[in-house]
C-alpha positions in Angstrom: -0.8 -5.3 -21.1 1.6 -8.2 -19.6 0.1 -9.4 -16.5 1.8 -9.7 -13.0 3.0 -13.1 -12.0 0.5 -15.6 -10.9 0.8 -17.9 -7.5 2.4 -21.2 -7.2 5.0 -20.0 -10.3 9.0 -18.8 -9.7 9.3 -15.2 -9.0 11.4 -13.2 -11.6 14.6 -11.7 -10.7 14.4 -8.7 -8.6 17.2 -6.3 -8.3 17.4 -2.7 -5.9 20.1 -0.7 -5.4 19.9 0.4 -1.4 20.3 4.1 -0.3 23.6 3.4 0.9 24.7 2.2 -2.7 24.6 -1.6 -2.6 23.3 -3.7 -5.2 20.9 -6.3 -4.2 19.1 -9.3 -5.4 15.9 -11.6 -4.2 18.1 -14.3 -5.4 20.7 -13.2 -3.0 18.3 -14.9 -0.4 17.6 -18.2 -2.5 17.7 -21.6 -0.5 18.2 -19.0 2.7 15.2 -17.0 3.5 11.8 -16.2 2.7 11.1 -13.2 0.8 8.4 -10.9 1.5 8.3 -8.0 -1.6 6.7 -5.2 -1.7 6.8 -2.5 -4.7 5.4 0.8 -3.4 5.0 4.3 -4.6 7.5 6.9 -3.0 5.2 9.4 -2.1 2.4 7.5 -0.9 1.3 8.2 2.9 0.0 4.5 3.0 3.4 3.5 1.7 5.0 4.9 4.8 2.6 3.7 7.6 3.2 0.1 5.9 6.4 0.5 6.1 6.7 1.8 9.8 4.0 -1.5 10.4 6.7 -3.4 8.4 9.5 -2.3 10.6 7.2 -2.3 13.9 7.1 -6.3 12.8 10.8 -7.0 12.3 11.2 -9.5 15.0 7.7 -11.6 13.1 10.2 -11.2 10.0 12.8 -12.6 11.7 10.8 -15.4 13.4 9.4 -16.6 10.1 13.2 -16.7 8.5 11.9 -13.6 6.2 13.3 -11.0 4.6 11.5 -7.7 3.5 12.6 -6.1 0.3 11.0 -2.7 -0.1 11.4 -1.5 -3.4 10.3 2.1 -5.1 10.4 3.5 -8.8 11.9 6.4 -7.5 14.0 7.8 -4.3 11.5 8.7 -1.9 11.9 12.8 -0.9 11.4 11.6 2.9 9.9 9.2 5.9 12.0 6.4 5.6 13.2 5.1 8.7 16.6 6.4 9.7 18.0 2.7 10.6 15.8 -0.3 9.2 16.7 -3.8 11.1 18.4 -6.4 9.0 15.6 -8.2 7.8 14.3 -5.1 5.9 16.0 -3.7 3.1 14.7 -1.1 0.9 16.1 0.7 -2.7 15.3 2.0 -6.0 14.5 -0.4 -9.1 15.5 3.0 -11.1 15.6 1.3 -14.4 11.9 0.0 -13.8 13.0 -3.7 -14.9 12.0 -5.4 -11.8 8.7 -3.7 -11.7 7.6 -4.8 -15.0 8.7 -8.1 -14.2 6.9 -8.3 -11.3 3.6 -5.7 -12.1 3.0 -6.1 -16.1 4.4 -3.9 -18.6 2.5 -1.0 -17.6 3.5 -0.9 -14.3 5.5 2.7 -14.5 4.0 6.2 -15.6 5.5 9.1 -15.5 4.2 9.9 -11.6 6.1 6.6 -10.8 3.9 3.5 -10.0 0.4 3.7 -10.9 -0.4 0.8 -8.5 1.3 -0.7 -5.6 2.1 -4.6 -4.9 3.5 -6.8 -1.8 4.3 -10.3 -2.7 5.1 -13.4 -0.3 7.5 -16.0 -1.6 9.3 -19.1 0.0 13.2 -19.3 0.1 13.0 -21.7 -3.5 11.1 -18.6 -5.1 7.5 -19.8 -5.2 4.9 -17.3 -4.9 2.8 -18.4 -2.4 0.8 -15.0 -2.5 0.3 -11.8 -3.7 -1.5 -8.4 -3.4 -2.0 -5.3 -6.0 -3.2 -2.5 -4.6 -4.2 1.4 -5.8 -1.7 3.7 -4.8 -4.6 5.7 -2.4 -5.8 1.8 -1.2 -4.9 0.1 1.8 -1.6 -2.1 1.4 -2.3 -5.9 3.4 -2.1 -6.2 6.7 0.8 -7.4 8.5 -1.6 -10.0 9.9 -2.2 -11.4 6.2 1.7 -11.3 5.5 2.4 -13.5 8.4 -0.7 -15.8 7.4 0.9 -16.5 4.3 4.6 -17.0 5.7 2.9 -19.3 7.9 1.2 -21.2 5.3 4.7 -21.6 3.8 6.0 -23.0 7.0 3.1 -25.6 6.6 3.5 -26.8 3.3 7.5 -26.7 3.3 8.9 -29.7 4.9 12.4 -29.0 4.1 12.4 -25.6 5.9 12.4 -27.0 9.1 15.3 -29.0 11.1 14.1 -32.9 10.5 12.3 -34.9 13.4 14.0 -38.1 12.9 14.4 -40.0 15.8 18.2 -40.9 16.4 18.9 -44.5 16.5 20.2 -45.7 19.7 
C-alpha cells in the first residue's frame, strides 16, 4: 500500500468535476490562494455536519485567502448545501485518480472511501498539514484548520503586502 503524502512535500494534482459540470483543479489556485482539501465519503453523516461547519466558516476561509475543495468518490444522494459561497467548491474525483494520489493506492473500495482525509496547503502547494480519519470518526475541527492556515500566514513572508518603509 502507497502511502498518503507526507507534510512539508508539493501536493499532487487534484482534479473534481463540480455538480454544475465544471472541471476544476487545486492548481487552478496556485500562487493565488490557500487550499484547504478535504476527501470525504458521500454518505457519511459526519461528512455533512463538516461540511455545514465548513460553510458556517466561509468568511474564516475567506479571511485566511483560502479556498475549500470538497471532493467525494461518488455523487452524494443528498445534504449538500443548496448554494455554497465562493470559497467552497465541492465535486466528484469519479475516476478515483486524485484520491489515490492524495490517500494511497487503497484509498477506494467498492462502498467508496474507506477512510476520510482534510488536508491544508499554502498557495505554492506545500502541505503544511494533514488529517486521515475513519469514515464513522470525527473529521478536524474548524478550529485546527484555521490553526494551520494561520501557521501558514506565519511562516510565509511573501503572502503578505511588504512593510517597507517608503523613502521620502
Amino acid at each position: 500500500m502507497q502511502n498518503s503524502i507526507n507534510l512539508r512535500h508539493q501536493i499532487p494534482a487534484l482534479t473534481l468535476r463540480t455538480f454544475d459540470g465544471r472541471s476544476i483543479s487545486s492548481w487552478d489556485f496556485k500562487q493565488k490562494r490557500n487550499r484547504v482539501i478535504a476527501f470525504l465519503h458521500a454518505d457519511s453523516p459526519s461528512s455533512w455536519k463538516f461540511i455545514h461547519e465548513v460553510v458556517a466558516h466561509a468568511a474564516d476561509w475567506k479571511s485566511k485567502d483560502a479556498i475549500g475543495l470538497i471532493v467525494f468518490s461518488k455523487t452524494p444522494a443528498a445534504n449538500l448545501p443548496a448554494t455554497l459561497p465562493p470559497e467552497i467548491i465541492a465535486g466528484v474525483d469519479s475516476t478515483g485518480r486524485s484520491v489515490v494520489r492524495y490517500l494511497g493506492d487503497e484509498a477506494t473500495g467498492p462502498d467508496g472511501l474507506p477512510r476520510q482525509a482534510v488536508f491544508v496547503a499554502d498557495r505554492y502547494g506545500e502541505l503544511y498539514a494533514k488529517w486521515i480519519f475513519a469514515n464513522n470518526a470525527e473529521p478536524p475541527s474548524i478550529p485546527e484548520i484555521l490553526k494551520a492556515l494561520e501557521q501558514i500566514e506565519i511562516a510565509c513572508e511573501e503572502c503578505e503586502p511588504s512593510t517597507w518603509p517608503l523613502e521620502g
